[in-house]
Structure formats: structure tokens, C-alpha cells
C-alpha positions in Angstrom: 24.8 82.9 130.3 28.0 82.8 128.2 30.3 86.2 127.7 28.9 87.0 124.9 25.5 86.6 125.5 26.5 89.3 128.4 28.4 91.3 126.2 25.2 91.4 123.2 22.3 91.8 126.1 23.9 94.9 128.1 24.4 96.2 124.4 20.6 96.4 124.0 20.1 98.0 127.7 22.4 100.7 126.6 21.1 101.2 123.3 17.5 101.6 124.8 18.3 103.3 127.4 19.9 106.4 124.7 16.5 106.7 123.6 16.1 108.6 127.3 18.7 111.4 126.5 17.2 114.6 127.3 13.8 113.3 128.7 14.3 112.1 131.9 16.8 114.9 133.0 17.6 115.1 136.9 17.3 111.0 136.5 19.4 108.9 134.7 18.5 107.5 130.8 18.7 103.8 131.9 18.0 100.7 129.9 17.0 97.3 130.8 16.9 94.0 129.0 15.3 90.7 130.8 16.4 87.3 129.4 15.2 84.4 130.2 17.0 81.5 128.3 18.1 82.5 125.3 14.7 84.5 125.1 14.0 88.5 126.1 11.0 88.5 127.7 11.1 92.0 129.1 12.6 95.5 127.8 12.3 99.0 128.5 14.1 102.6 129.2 13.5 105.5 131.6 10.5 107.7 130.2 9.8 111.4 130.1 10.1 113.2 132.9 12.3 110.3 135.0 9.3 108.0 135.4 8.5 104.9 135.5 12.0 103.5 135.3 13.6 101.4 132.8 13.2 98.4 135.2 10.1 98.9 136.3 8.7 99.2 132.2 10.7 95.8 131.4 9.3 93.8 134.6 5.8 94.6 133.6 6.2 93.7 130.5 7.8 90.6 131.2 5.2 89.6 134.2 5.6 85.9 135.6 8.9 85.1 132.9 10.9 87.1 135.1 10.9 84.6 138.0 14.1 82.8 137.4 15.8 85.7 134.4 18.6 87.4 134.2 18.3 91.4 134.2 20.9 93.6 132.4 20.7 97.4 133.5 22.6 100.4 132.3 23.2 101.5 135.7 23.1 100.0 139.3 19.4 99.8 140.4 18.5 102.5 142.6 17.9 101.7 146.4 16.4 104.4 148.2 12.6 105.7 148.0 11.8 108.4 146.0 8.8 109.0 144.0 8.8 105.3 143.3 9.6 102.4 145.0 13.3 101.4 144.6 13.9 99.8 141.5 16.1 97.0 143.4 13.0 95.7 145.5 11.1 95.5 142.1 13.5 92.9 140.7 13.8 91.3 144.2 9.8 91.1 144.4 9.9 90.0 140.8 12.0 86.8 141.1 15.5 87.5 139.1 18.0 85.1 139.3 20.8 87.5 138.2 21.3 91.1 137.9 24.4 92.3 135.3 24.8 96.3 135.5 27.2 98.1 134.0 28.2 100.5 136.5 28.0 101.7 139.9 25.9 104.3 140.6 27.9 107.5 142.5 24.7 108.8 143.6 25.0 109.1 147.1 21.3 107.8 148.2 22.6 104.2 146.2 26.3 104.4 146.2 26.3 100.1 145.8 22.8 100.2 148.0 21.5 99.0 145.1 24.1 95.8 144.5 24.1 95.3 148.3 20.3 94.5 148.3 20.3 92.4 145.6 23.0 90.7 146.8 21.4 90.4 150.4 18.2 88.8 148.7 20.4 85.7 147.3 20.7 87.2 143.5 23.9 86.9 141.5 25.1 90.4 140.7 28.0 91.3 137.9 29.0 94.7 137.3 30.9 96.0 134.7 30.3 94.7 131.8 29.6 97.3 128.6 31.2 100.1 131.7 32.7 101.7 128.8 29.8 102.5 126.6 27.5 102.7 129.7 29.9 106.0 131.3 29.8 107.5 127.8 25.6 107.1 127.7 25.7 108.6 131.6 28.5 111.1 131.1 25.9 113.9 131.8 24.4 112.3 134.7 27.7 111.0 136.0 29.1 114.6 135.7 26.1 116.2 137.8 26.7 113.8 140.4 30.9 114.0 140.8 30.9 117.8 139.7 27.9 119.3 139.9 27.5 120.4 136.8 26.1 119.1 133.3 28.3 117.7 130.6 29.0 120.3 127.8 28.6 119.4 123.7 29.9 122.4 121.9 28.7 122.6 118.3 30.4 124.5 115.9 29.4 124.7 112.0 32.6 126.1 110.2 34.2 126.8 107.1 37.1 124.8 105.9 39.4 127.4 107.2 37.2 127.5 110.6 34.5 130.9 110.2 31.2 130.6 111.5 30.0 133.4 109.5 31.0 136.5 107.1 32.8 139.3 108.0 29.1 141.0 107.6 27.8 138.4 109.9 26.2 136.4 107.3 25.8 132.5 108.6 22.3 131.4 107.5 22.7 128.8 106.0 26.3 127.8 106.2 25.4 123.8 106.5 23.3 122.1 104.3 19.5 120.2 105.5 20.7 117.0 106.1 23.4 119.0 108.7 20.8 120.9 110.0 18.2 118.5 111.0 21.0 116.3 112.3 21.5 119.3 114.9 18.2 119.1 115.6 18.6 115.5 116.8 21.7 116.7 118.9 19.6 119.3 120.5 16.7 116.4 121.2 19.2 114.3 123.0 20.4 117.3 125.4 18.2 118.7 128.3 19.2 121.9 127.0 20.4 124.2 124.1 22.2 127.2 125.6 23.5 130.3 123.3 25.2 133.6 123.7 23.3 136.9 123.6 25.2 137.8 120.4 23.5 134.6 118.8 20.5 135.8 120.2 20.7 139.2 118.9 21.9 138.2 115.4 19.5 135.2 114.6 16.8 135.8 116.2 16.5 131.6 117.2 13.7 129.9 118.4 16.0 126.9 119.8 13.0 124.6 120.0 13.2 120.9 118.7 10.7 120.9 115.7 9.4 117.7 113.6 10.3 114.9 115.9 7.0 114.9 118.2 9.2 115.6 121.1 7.0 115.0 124.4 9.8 117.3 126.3 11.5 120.5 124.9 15.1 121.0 126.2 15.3 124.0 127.8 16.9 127.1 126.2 19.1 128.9 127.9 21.2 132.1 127.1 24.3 133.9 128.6 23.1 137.5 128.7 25.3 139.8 131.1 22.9 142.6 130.8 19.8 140.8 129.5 20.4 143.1 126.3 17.9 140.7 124.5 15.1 141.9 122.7 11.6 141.7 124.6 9.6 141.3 120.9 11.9 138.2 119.3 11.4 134.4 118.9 12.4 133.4 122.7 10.5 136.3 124.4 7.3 135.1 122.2 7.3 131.3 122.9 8.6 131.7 126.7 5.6 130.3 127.9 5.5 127.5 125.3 9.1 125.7 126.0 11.1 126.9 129.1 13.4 129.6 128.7 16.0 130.4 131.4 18.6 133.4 130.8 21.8 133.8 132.4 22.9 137.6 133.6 25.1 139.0 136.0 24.6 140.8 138.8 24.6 144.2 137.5 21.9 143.4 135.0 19.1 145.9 134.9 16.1 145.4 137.5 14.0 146.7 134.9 15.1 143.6 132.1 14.5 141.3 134.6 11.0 142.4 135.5 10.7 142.8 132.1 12.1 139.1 131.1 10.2 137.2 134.3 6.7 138.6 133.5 7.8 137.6 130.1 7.9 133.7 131.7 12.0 133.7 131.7 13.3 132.0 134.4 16.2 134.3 135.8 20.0 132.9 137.0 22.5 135.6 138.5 25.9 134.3 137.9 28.8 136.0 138.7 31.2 137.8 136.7 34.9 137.6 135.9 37.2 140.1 134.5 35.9 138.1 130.8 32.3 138.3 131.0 30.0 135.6 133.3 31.6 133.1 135.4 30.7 129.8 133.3 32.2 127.3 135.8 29.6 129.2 138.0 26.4 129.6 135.4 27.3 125.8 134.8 27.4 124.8 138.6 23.7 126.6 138.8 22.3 124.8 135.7 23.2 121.2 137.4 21.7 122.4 140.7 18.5 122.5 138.8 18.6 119.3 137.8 20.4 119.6 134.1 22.7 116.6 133.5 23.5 117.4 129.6 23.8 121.0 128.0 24.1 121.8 124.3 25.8 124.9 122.7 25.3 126.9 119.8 27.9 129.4 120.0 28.8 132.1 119.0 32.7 132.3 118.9 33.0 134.5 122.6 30.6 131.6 124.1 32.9 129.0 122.8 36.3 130.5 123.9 35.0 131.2 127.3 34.0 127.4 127.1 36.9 126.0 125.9 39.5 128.7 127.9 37.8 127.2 131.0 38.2 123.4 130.2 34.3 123.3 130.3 33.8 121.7 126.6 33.2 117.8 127.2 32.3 117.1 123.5 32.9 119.1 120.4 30.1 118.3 117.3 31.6 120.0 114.5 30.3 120.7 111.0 32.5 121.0 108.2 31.2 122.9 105.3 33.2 122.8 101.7 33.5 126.8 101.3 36.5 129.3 102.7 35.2 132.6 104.4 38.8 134.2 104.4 40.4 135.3 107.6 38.3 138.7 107.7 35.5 136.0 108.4 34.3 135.5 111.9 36.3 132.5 113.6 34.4 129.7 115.5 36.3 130.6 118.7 36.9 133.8 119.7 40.7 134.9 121.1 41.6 132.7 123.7 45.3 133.7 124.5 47.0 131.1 124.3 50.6 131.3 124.8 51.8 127.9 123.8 50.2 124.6 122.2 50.5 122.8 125.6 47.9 124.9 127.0 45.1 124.2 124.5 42.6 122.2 125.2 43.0 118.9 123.2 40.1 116.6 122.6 40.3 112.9 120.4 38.1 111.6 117.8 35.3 109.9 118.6 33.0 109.7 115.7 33.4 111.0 111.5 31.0 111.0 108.7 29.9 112.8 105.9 26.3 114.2 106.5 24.6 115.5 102.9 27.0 117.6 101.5 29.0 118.8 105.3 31.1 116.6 107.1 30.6 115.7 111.0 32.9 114.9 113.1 32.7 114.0 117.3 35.4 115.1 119.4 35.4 114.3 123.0 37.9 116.0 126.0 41.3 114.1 127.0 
């Protein structure tokens, strides 16, 4: 297979396997892609929930034509038995000539297991090719695994001059449809959509993914100290519908949280810091259970503790064509910043007008 045949095939894999993002959370959103010839005979991606697994889907669909093919995979196939059979004896079993993967995989339970059995079996193995685009389509998992915590996109719909809402408050609706079903999108491709309790309090948000059939809601989740939230709104309602988990500290009234568990909340203590909840801490506890990829909403005190503590991997901004005046409410609240060196700095990534806002990706270093 020629270079570019490598380079166009592992393009696929990682294109299908996006269409996992924020189904298949603890697992990784792999995709596969087996050629044989010049001809794919196989596709597929990791489905809801974790399972089946991208290779698994594209050996049953390709059957006998694997015998011989070349598989390209989104991420090293996984070697150790879980709730499925390792994904490395499949292609072994299944008669591939050649396996290209983008990366390694740091789990620990494959950790080059994977490659290593492959390689034991008499199959050519490549890794690396498409590494770049593959660590950007696993940054969530990738960050669970080295850090223990998700990956963090902070979204931010502001004013030319950078308010999120009027000095009375008023923010609905500062971006236009188009913007605001593309943030819908955002939210389907995160495992969850986390907001302050001031957002909370003020909007009243259901925080659900509506009109895209979604088979798994992202969780919501939202940074209460004192569970000050009200016990008649949206969230409280539909707990039972789509998972709601609520951050508090440890002060937080034994009252609210019998109150928000019989509710269906799921309840996480997080400890507090002279600023309000220990994020590092409440984001530490969301990738123990499993969360690889987190998506927040603000409001401005979320987002300064967020971006204070360097926890902000991404930055989705929406730029709307009005000017709210500096008695407007900024998109970050004070972060005390002494000098420029110590803000956090992030590069472009992605820009395009969407309806009448502009968007615009930003991602950390």
C-alpha cells in the first residue's frame, strides 16, 4: 500500500471514528477502515455505550475479504479481556495481513499489548501515521488516562467587546439559530455539559441535546457549592429522564442533598478553595467516573475559575455583531492577573462565520 493510500485510509478511520464522540464515554471513539486492494471491504466506529468496537463492526462486515487486508485503526487495538474479547485476537482470528494504527494506546491494560500481539502472530504493524489528527480525536480519552481527568471545551457566546449578557442579566438570545443549534452539536459530541449554579439560577436550562435522535444524553452537571438550585426547575424535573450529577462542597446542606438525590441527582463532594470548589478536584472526580470529554456553558465565575486553573483545553467562542458596554457582564469573571505572561494563551484552531455570529476554535498551548 503506497503513502498515500496510508495517509487517505487512516483519514477515514478517524473521520468515522468522530462519529463516537460522546457515546462511547469511559472507551475510546475509534474508527476502522479494512482494505483489501484498492477496495474497503470493511468499516465501522465504536457504538453507544463502548460496544461492539470499531474493529469488531468493520470485521463483520467485511467477513472472509479480510483474510489477506490491511486494517487502519484510530487507536492501538486493545489487548486485554474486558467485556469483549480483545479487539487484537479479532483481527488475528480474522486473517489481516497488516495492521496501521495511529497511536499507541497509554492505557495501561494495552500499553503496546495490543502491537505486541499482532506482531507475535506474524502481522505487519505501522503506527503513526494520521498521530496528529488521531491525539486531537482522543484528546478526551488520552487526557483521562495520563491525568485523570476529562478534556475541557469552554464555550463562550460574547459581544464584540466580550459580554455574555446585560448589565440586567439579559442573554437570551445573544447568538443567532444557526449558532445555537451548532452548540447543540458541540454538546452532542461531549459526554457532558457542565454549568455554574448562577447559569442555573438565571436560565433555568434544560441542557439536554434536542432534535438530533441522540441514543445517549451527555450528562449535565453543575458546580453548586451549596446546592442553592431550585427543586421545581428544568433539571430537577427531567432528572430521571437524562442523568443529572451536581457538584457541591462539603458544607452543602444535608437537607439539599436529600432533597436533590430523591430528586434522581447524583451527588459529588468536592472540596473547596479559598475561590469557591476545587475544580482541579470536581474535574479529577468526573474522570474517575468514567468522563473523558466535558463541555461548559459558563457563566463568567465558572469560566475564570477554569481558565485561572489552566483547566480550559479548548475555547468554542461565539462572536455576536452587537456591543453590550463595559457595565455588561464579561465572559470571564476577574481573574487577577498581574501581567500578560501569566494568562493563559491558547492558538487558533478553526474560524467561520456561522448565520449571522462568527465561531472560532481555540485550543491550549
Amino acid at each position: 500500500m503506497s503513502a498515500e493510500a496510508d495517509r487517505r485510509f487512516m483519514a477515514l478511520a478517524i473521520a468515522l471514528g468522530a462519529r463516537g464522540l460522546g457515546q462511547v464515554w469511559p472507551n475510546p471513539a475509534v474508527g476502522c477502515v479494512i482494505v483489501r486492494g484498492d477496495c474497503i471491504v470493511g468499516r465501522g466506529w465504536t457504538r453507544p455505550g463502548g460496544r461492539p468496537h470499531a474493529e469488531t463492526v468493520a470485521l463483520a462486515q467485511a467477513g472472509a475479504a479480510a483474510r489477506g487486508a490491511t486494517a487502519y485503526v484510530s487507536l492501538e487495538p486493545c489487548a486485554h479481556h474486558g467485556q469483549t474479547p480483545p479487539c487484537a485476537e479479532a483481527l488475528i482470528a480474522a486473517g489481516v495481513a497488516r495492521v496501521v494504527s495511529a497511536l499507541e494506546d497509554p492505557d495501561p491494560r494495552v500499553g503496546g499489548r495490543g502491537h505486541a500481539m499482532l506482531r507475535a502472530a506474524g502481522i505487519a504493524v505501522d503506527v503513526g501515521e494520521g498521530g496528529e489528527a488521531a491525539e486531537r480525536l482522543q484528546h478526551g480519552f488520552l487526557s483521562r488516562v495520563r491525568s485523570g481527568r476529562p478534556m475541557l471545551t469552554l464555550k463562550l457566546a460574547a459581544s464584540l467587546d466580550g459580554r455574555i449578557a446585560t448589565a440586567a442579566g439579559e442573554s437570551r438570545w445573544i447568538t443567532g439559530p444557526e449558532a445555537r443549534h451548532m452548540v447543540h452539536h458541540l454538546r452532542a459530541s461531549h459526554d457532558a455539559v457542565m454549568i455554574g449554579a448562577g447559569t442555573a439560577r438565571a436560565d433555568d436550562p434544560l441542557l439536554t441535546v434536542r432534535g438530533m435522535g441522540m441514543v445517549r444524553q451527555p450528562v449535565r452537571i453543575v458546580a453548586a457549592r451549596t446546592l442553592d438550585l431550585p427543586l421545581t426547575g428544568a433539571l430537577a424535573r427531567s432528572a430521571h429522564e437524562a442523568p443529572l450529577w451536581l457538584l457541591h462542597g462539603p458544607l452543602a446542606d444535608p437537607a439539599r442533598r436529600a432533597a436533590w438525590e430523591a430528586a434522581g441527582a447524583g451527588l459529588i463532594e468536592v472540596a473547596e478553595t479559598e475561590h469557591g470548589l476545587d475544580m482541579a478536584g470536581a474535574l479529577a472526580a468526573l474522570g474517575a467516573r468514567g468522563l473523558t470529554r466535558v463541555f461548559c456553558e459558563g457563566g463568567g465565575l465558572l469560566a475564570a475559575a477554569l481558565l485561572g486553573a489552566g483547566l480550559a483545553d479548548d475555547l468554542a467562542l461565539f462572536h455576536v455583531g452587537l456591543a453590550l458596554g463595559a457595565d455588561g457582564r464579561p465572559a470571564a469573571a476577574a481573574m487577577g492577573l498581574a501581567a500578560l505572561a501569566d494568562a493563559p494563551r491558547f492558538r487558533l484552531v478553526d474560524s467561520r462565520p456561522v448565520g449571522v455570529d462568527l465561531y472560532s476554535l481555540w485550543t491550549r498551548g
